[in-house]
N, C-alpha and C positions, 0 to 999 in steps of 0.2 A: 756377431753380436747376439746374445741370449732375448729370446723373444720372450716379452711379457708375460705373463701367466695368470689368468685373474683368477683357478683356480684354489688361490687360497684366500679368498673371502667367502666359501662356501663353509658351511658352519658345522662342524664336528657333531654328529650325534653322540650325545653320553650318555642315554640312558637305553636299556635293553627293552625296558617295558613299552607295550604297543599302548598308546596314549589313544587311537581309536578305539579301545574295546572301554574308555570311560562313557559311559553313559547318563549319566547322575547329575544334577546342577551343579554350581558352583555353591560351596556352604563354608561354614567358617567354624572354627574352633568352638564357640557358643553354639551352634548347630549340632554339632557331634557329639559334645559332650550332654546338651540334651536327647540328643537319642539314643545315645550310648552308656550315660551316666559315669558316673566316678570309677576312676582305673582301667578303663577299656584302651587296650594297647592299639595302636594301627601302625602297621606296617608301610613304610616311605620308599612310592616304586619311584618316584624321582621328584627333582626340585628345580625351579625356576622364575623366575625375575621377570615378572608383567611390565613392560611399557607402555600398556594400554589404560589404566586405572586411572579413574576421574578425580582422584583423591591424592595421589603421590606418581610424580615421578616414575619411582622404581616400586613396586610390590612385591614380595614375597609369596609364593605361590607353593604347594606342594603337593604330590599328585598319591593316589591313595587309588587302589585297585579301581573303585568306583565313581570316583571323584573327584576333583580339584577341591583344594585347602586354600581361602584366603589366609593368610597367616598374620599376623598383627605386623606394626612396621618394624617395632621395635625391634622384629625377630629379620629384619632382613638380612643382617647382618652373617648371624649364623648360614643364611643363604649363599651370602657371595662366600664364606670361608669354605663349606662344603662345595661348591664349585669349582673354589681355586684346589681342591685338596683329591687328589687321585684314588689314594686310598678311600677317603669317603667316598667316591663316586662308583668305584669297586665293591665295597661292603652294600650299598642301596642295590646295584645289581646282585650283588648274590643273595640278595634281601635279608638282611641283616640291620638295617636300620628302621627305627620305629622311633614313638613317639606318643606320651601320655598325656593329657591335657590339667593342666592344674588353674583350679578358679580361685581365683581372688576379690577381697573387696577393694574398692580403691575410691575414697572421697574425690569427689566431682565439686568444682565451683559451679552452681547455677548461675541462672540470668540475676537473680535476687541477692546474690553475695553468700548465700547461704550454702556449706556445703551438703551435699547428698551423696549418700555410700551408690557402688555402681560394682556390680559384679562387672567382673575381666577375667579373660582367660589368656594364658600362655602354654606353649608346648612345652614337654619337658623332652631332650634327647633321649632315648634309652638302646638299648643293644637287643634287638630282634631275633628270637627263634624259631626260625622258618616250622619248623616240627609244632612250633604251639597255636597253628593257624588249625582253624576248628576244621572236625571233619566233614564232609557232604554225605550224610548217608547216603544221599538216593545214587551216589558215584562208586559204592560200592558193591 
């Protein structure tokens, strides 16, 4: 008789990127796009699904050379599809996947009944050229 194997509940690494060399808080799209401003491309060294948020369930997380991305919910989605998707999780390791930040207004109902405009941000997916990452002078 074949002896049990607990073996595979050990959990697949799928990303290449060492997640100890983040050193940087956790910040969120509204964070980056203030310090980055409009059009600033970031490159996605991988992505993952918090359990631990005081807010949801499930969170959308995405990890950036130097930091963790909370990502809005609505984008979890796109999280679990590139999870389930090999190819995508292929193209983030050979770093190829990025991502733009697009602001929007979005009326908010107050406590008053009254609406109020709210800036919001969302990612946009885009296609990454590892060659368009800035250079380090001082590395050459």
């Amino acid at each position: 008789m074949a002896r049990f194997s607990f073996e595979r509940f050990n959990k697949e690494r799928l990303f290449d990127f060492d997640t100890q060399a983040i050193s940087g808080e956790y910040t969120n799209l509204e964070g980056l796009y203030k310090r980055d401003g409009e059009g600033a491309v970031y490159q996605v060294k991988g992505v993952y699904i918090s359990t631990k948020s005081e807010f949801a369930d499930e969170s959308p997380i995405v990890a950036l050379a130097d930091t963790y991305v909370n990502f809005p919910q609505h984008q979890l989605k796109d999280i679990k599809d590139i999870l389930d998707d090999s190819n995508a999780i292929k193209a983030i390791n050979d770093g190829y996947a990025g991502f733009v930040i697009r602001k929007y207004t979005k009326n908010i109902k107050a406590k008053n009944g009254k609406l109020k405009p709210k800036d919001c941000y969302s990612a946009e997916w885009c296609d990454y050229e590892p060659e368009d990452e800035p250079v380090d002078e001082d590395m050459m």
